[in-house]
C-alpha positions, 0 to 999 in steps of 0.5 A, a space after each residue: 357163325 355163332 353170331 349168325 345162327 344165335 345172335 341172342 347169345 353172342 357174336 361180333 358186337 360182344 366179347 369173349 375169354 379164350 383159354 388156349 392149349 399150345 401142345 408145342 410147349 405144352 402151356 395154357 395161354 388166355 386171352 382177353 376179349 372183354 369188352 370196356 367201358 366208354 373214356 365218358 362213363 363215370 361210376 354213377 352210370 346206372 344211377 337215377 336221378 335220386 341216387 337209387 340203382 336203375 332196374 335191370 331192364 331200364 339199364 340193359 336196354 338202349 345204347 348206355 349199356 354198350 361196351 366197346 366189343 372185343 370179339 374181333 380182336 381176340 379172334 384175330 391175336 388168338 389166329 396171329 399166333 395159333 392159326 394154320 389156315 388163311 384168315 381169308 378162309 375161315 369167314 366162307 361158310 358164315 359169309 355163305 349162311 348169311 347171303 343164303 339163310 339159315 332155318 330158324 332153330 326152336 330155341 331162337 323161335 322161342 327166345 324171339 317169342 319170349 322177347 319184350 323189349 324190341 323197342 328198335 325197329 332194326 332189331 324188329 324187323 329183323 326178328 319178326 314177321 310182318 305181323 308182329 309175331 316170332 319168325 316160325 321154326 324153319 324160316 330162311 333167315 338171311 342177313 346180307 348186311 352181315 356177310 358184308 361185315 363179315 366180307 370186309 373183315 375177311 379182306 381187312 382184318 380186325 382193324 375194319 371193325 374198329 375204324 371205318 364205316 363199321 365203326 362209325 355204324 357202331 357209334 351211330 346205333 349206340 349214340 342214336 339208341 331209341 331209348 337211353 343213348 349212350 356216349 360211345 366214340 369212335 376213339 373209343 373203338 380205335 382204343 381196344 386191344 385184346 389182352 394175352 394174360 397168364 392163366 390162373 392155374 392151381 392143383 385139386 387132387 394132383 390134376 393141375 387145373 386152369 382157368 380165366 384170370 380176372 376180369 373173369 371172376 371164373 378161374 379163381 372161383 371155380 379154383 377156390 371152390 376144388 380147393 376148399 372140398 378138397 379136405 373133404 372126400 366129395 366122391 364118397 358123398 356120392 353123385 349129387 347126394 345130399 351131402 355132396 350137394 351141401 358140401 359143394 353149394 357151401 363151398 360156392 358161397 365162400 368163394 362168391 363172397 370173395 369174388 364180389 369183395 376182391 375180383 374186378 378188371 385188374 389193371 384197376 383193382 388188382 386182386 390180393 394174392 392170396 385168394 388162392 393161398 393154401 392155408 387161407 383157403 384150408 381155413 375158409 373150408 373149415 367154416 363149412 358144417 355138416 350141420 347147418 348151411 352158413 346162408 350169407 357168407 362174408 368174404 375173407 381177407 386173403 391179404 391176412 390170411 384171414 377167414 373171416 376179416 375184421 373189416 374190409 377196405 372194400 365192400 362187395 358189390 354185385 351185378 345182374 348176369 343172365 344166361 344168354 351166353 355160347 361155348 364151345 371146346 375144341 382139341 385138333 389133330 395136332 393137340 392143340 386145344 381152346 375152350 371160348 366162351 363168347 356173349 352179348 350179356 343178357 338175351 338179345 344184348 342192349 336189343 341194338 343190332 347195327 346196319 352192318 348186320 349184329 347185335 350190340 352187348 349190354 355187357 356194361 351192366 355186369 359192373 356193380 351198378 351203385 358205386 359204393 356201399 355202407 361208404 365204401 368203394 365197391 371194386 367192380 364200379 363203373 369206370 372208363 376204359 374199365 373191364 366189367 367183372 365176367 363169370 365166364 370160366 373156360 377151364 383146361 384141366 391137366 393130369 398128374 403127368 402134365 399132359 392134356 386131360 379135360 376142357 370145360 366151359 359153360 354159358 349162363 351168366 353168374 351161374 357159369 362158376 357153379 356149372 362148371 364147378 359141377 361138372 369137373 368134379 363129376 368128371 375127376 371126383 365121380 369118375 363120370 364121362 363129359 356126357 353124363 357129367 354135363 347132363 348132370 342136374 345142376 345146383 348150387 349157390 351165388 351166395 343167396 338161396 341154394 338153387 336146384 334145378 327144377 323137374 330133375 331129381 336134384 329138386 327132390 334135395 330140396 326138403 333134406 336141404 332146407 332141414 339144414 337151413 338151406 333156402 331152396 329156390 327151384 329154377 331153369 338153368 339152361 347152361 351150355 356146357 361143353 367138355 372134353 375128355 382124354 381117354 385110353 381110346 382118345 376124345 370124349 366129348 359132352 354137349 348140354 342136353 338142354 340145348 342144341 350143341 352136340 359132340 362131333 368128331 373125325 
């Protein structure tokens, strides 16, 4: 359905991280629908001709930022073990919507507005109007090709997806992109699995809490980040203080540097055990000061336990992730629980939306796109059949008990860790519902600028910030935060103001 109503964010053609809470034997299961890279990708993938990194959009637009989608897999792994209801059944009210149509939201309106790199005629004619311009709020959007896809899935399962003619379609719309073709195969698709990994979990002032272990960077980071502010009485500070908000964005450098030094797709780069070590993590909190920002944080060297390391085996590497991503949360009757978080990458993907009726991901470009810095190997290259690294960080939190207590989880690309760091300490350290926690300004640091969330009262933080050697970039961060709360009285939910989710109950 997401790929229906918002197929700038998410859909078949993409991938997702499913966190899932079994309350028959109380534990948390992940599962890992990221997608990979082609057996024909090579580290220099994103490389000119003279050795220099592309630039974002000559990257992300054509079919050589596809990666193999994983979408459908995990949906059908996470239903083989967990569902209740015929598989055959849940496809009905998308297959419904598409034949039908659907009114045209005005964030789609606007994104479609905004878009200038509709450079497939596919895509074209599916998002504008004859004369050019974005389909208008409330136009009856159909798409009949996807409640065929949709169709067949219903009837054959995932496995209609990765062979077939869906699969051949794919393949054709990568191979064939109007702009920078890719080298995508069929044996690519029939390769994908779905992986059921073990979460990474930890404890923050006796609630246990757990999230996506890599190639999701989210769970560690989002852990290492509680973890070091921990030492310190964050709900003293006040609700998004000065000092709150320079603790919190201190902490978020340290753990950003880690991640682009350490975290990458783990059956390539299997990340040191003692990123969440402790008295490594104590001794990285330590470098926080009351009294100035620490600007670029270096990685540590977990593997020693050292805070700050002599040198490094590997060098850090980033890569661009923008905020074009859906999440939602969600607890039965039964007390069961997931929280998913599922994208395409950047708006509107690789602007490739195959004849089957979907957009494909650009998710290629979330690897580093040079493959070495200062003579070293950067952990998140391209590689064949290789997962990229992902920010995304559905977390379930438990109570002192070890009974269900919170999910959480967010869209926005890299800025994904920050907000959700946010909102679980308004929630366990401020003692603020999910509302008002999601609701929450948002702010913190990517280990660059500390960055505030421009026309909310988190940018008057600005000037005290930059007394402390802060630089303060002011910026639109649209998240997608979702959370959920157990209460005396039962669930509560929080869906982010500043787009069109909302709460619902029975």
């Amino acid at each position: 359905m997401l790929g229906l109503v918002e197929p700038q964010s998410s859909g078949l053609g993409g991938g997702a991280f499913l966190l899932y809470h079994d309350a028959a034997s109380g534990r948390a299961v992940a599962f890992d629908g990221r997608e990979t890279a082609p057996r024909a990708a090579t580290p220099r993938r994103f490389l000119d001709a003279n050795g220099h990194p592309l630039e974002f959009y000559d990257a992300v637009v054509g079919g050589r930022s596809v990666g193999v989608p994983g979408t459908a897999r995990l949906l059908e792994a996470v239903h083989r073990r967990y569902g209740r209801l015929p598989w055959r059944e849940l496809f009905a009210s998308a297959i419904d919507l598409a034949t039908h149509g659907f009114p045209v939201s005005p964030r789609l309106h606007g994104l479609i507005a905004e878009e200038t790199h509709f450079v497939q005629a596919r895509a074209r004619g599916y998002f504008l109007a004859a004369d050019g311009t974005a389909l208008p709020v409330g136009y009856l959007l159909k798409n009949p090709a996807y409640a065929a896809t949709l169709r067949t899935l219903a009837r054959h399962g995932a496995a209609a997806f990765y062979s077939g003619p869906i699969a051949a379609d794919i393949v054709d719309t990568v191979d064939h992109a109007p702009r920078h073709p890719g080298d995508l195969t069929l044996r690519d698709l029939a390769r994908y699995r779905a992986i059921v990994r073990r979460p990474v979990c930890d404890r923050y002032r006796g609630f246990r809490i757990c999230g996506m272990p890599p190639p999701s960077s989210g769970g560690i980071a989002d852990l290492q980040i509680l973890k070091m502010l921990e030492p310190y009485d964050v709900a003293s500070m006040g609700v998004e203080s000065f000092w709150s908000v320079h603790f919190i964005a201190e902490a978020e450098r340290l753990a950003f540097a880690d991640r682009d030094a350490w975290i990458a797709d783990p059956a390539f780069e299997p990340p040191p055990r003692g990123l969440l070590d402790d008295r490594y993590l104590h001794e990285r909190s330590r470098l926080i000061r009351a009294t100035r920002t620490l600007g670029h944080a270096l990685p540590g060297d977990p593997r020693h336990r050292l805070a700050l390391p002599h040198a490094l085996a590997v060098a850090p590497g980033g890569a661009a992730e923008f905020p074009s991503t859906s999440h939602l949360v969600i607890v039965d009757r039964y007390g069961n629980a997931a929280t998913m978080t599922t994208t395409i990458e950047a708006a509107f993907g690789s602007r490739l939306m195959t004849a089957s009726g979907f957009l494909l991901n650009n998710e290629l470009t979330d690897f580093s796109f040079a493959p070495t810095r200062n003579g070293k190997l950067v952990v998140n290259r391209v590689e064949p059949g290789k997962r990229p690294r992902s920010s995304m960080a559905p977390t379930i939190v438990y109570d002192r008990h070890g009974r269900l207590y919170a999910l959480a989880g967010s869209a926005g690309g890299s800025l994904i860790i920050n907000d959700v760091a946010k909102t679980l300490i308004a929630m366990l350290d401020w003692g603020l519902d999910p509302q008002a926690a999601v609701a929450l300004p948002n702010f913190g640091s990517r280990n660059g600028p500390t960055e505030l969330e421009r026309d909310t009262a988190a940018a008057g933080l600005a000037p005290k910030l930059r007394a402390l050697g802060h630089e303060v970039h002011l910026i639109d961060d649209p998240s997608g935060l979702q959370a959920v709360l157990r209460t005396r009285s039962g669930w509560v939910g929080g869906a982010d103001p500043r787009r069109e989710g909302r709460v619902q109950g029975g």
